[in-house]
Structures are given as C-alpha cells and as structure tokens.
C-alpha positions in Angstrom: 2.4 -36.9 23.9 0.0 -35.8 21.1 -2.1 -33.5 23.3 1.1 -31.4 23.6 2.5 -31.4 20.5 -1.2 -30.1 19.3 -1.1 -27.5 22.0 2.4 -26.5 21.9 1.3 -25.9 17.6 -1.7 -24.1 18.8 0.0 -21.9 21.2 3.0 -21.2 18.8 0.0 -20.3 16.0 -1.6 -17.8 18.6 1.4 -16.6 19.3 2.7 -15.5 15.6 -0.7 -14.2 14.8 -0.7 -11.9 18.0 3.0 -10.5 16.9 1.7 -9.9 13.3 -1.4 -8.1 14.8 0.6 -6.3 16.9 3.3 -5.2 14.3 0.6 -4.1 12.3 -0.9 -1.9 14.4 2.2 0.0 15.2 3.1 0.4 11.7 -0.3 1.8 11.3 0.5 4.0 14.6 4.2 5.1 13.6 4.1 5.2 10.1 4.7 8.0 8.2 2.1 9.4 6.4 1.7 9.8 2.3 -0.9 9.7 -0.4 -0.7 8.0 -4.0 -2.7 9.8 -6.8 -5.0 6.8 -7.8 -7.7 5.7 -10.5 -10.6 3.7 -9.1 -11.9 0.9 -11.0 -15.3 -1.1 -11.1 -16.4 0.1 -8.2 -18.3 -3.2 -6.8 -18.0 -7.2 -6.6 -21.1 -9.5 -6.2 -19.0 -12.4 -4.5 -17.2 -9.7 -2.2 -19.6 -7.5 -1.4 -18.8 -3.3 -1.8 -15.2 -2.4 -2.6 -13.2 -0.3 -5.0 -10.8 -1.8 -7.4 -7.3 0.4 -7.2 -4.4 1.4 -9.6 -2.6 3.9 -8.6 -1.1 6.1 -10.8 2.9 6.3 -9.7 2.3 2.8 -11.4 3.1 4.0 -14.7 6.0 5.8 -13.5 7.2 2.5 -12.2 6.0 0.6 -15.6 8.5 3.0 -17.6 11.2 3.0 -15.2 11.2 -1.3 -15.4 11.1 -0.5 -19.4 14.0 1.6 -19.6 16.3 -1.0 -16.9 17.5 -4.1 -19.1 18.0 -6.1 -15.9 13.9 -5.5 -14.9 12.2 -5.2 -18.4 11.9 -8.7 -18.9 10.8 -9.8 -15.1 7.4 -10.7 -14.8 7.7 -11.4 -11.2 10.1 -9.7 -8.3 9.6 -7.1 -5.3 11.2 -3.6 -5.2 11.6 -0.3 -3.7 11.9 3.3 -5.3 11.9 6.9 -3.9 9.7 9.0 -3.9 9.7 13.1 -3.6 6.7 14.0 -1.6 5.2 17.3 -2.0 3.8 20.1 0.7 0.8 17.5 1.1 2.8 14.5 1.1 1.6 13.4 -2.4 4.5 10.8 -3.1 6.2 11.6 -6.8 8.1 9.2 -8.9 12.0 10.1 -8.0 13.9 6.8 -9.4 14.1 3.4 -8.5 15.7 2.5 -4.9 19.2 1.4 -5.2 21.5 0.5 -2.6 22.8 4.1 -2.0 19.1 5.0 -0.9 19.9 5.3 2.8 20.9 9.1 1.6 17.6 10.4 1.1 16.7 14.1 1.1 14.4 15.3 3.7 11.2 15.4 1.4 11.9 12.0 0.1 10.5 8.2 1.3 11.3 4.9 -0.2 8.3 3.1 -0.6 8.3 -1.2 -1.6 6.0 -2.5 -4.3 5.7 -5.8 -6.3 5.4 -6.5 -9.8 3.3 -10.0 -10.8 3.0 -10.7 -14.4 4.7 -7.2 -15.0 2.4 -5.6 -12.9 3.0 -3.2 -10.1 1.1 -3.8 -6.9 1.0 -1.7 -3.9 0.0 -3.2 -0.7 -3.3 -3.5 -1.9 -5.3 -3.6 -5.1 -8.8 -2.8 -3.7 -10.8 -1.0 -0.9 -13.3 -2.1 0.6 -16.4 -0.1 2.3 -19.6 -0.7 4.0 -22.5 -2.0 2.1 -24.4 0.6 0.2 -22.1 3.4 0.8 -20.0 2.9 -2.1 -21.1 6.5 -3.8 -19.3 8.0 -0.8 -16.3 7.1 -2.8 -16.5 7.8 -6.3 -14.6 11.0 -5.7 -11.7 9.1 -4.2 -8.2 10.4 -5.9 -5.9 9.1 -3.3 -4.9 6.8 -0.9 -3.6 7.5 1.8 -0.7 5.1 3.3 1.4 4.9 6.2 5.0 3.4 5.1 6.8 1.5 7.9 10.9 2.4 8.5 11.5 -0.3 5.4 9.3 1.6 3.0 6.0 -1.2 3.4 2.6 0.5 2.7 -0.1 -0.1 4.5 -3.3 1.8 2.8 -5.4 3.5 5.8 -8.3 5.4 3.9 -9.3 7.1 0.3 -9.8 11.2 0.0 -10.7 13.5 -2.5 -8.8 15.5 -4.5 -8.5 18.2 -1.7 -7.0 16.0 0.6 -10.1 15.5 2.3 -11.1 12.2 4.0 -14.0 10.2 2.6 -16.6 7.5 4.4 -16.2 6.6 8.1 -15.0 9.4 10.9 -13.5 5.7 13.0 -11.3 5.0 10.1 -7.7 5.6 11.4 -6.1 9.1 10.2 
C-alpha cells in the first residue's frame, strides 16, 4: 500500500512540474512583448557564478506612487499591479497604479504585476544571469526585456542596449 502511495506522490509531483514547465513556456511564447529601463548592479557573485544584479527604474515610479497612497505607504509586504503606457518601442511608462476599473485600458497600455518585500518593489526577477566570462557583454545593458502573460506576470527573456538592441547569446528567446 506504500509503494503506491509513494508512486501515486511521485506521479502527481511530475505531473505539476510538467504543467508549470509547460505554462511557462507558452507565456514565454504568447506574451506580449515590453522593455523596463533598468540600472545594473554589481555585476558578479562568487557563490553564484556570472550574473547581473537588477533594479529597474519604473521602481521609483512605483516607490512614490505607494508614498502618496495612505492605504500602501506603510506595507512592507503585498503584491500589485499598475499600468503602464508603452511607447513606439514598447518601453513600459509609469501610468498609475492598477485598480479594479483596469480592464479599460487604452490600446498602448499593459498592466504589469510586481511585489513589494520590505518596501521594495520586485519584478519577476532581481538578477540575470550569463555564461561564465561573458559578463562584459552586458555592461551596456539598459533594459530588460519581458514578456507579460494576459494577467500582467513578467517573465524577463534577455537584456539590450540602449538602442533596443539585444545583447549576449543569438539562442536566447526574442
């Protein structure tokens, strides 16, 4: 009876790691497409190897905006959502904070979820990391580039330069 409960777990286990894989990938397929300006940070770890500490800049737009809100100044911890206006490029701009009247977007403009710990905003990520001794491929990096899923999650796909243009590996996905 214990053989099966162990391989009933370990199917069940294979099974909701295969589904997360999978809905990865197609948000990394469908996703629509949209830079943050950022500001790389010590750009390598002994312990983790080559990688690029992030913060992006539409952070401080989302810093101020918690400031000027009585009902989010004080929380150091809780998820969100805000709009942004993308330009020609699809360089996301600060709009205002989502709200539940958001499903009336304009045509240029995304919602995009972030989360704040200890007053912090976080994207989806909070680092990038690159092959072993190509790090000085990326100290030109000035945005990410993420694809945001139907509910506004960000999924960071590669860094470019400040002309848009990709930087380090061709087989990165676009």
């Amino acid at each position: 009876m214990s053989r099966i409960v162990v391989v009933i777990t370990l199917v069940a286990m294979l099974a909701l790691v295969n589904v997360s894989i999978w809905s990865k990938e197609r948000h990394l397929a469908q996703g629509d497409t949209v830079y943050l300006e950022l500001a790389p940070v010590d750009p390598r770890s002994l312990m983790q190897g080559d990688y690029m500490t992030l913060r992006f800049a539409i952070a401080d737009d989302l810093q101020q905006a918690h400031s000027l809100d009585p009902a989010l100044s004080d929380k150091r911890v809780f998820d969100g959502a805000f709009v942004a206006q993308l330009d020609d490029n699809r360089v996301a701009h600060f709009s205002r904070l989502a709200s539940n009247d958001a499903k009336s977007l304009a045509e240029d403009e995304i919602i995009i979820t972030y989360r704040v710990r200890n007053k912090r905003v976080k994207f989806a990520t909070n680092a990038y990391f690159f092959k072993e001794g190509t790090g000085q491929e990326f100290t030109s990096a000035e945005y990410g580039q993420f694809r945001v899923n139907d509910v506004g999650e960000p999924l960071l796909t590669a860094l470019y330069d400040k002309d848009l243009v990709k930087l380090g590996d061709s087989d990165r996905l676009d």
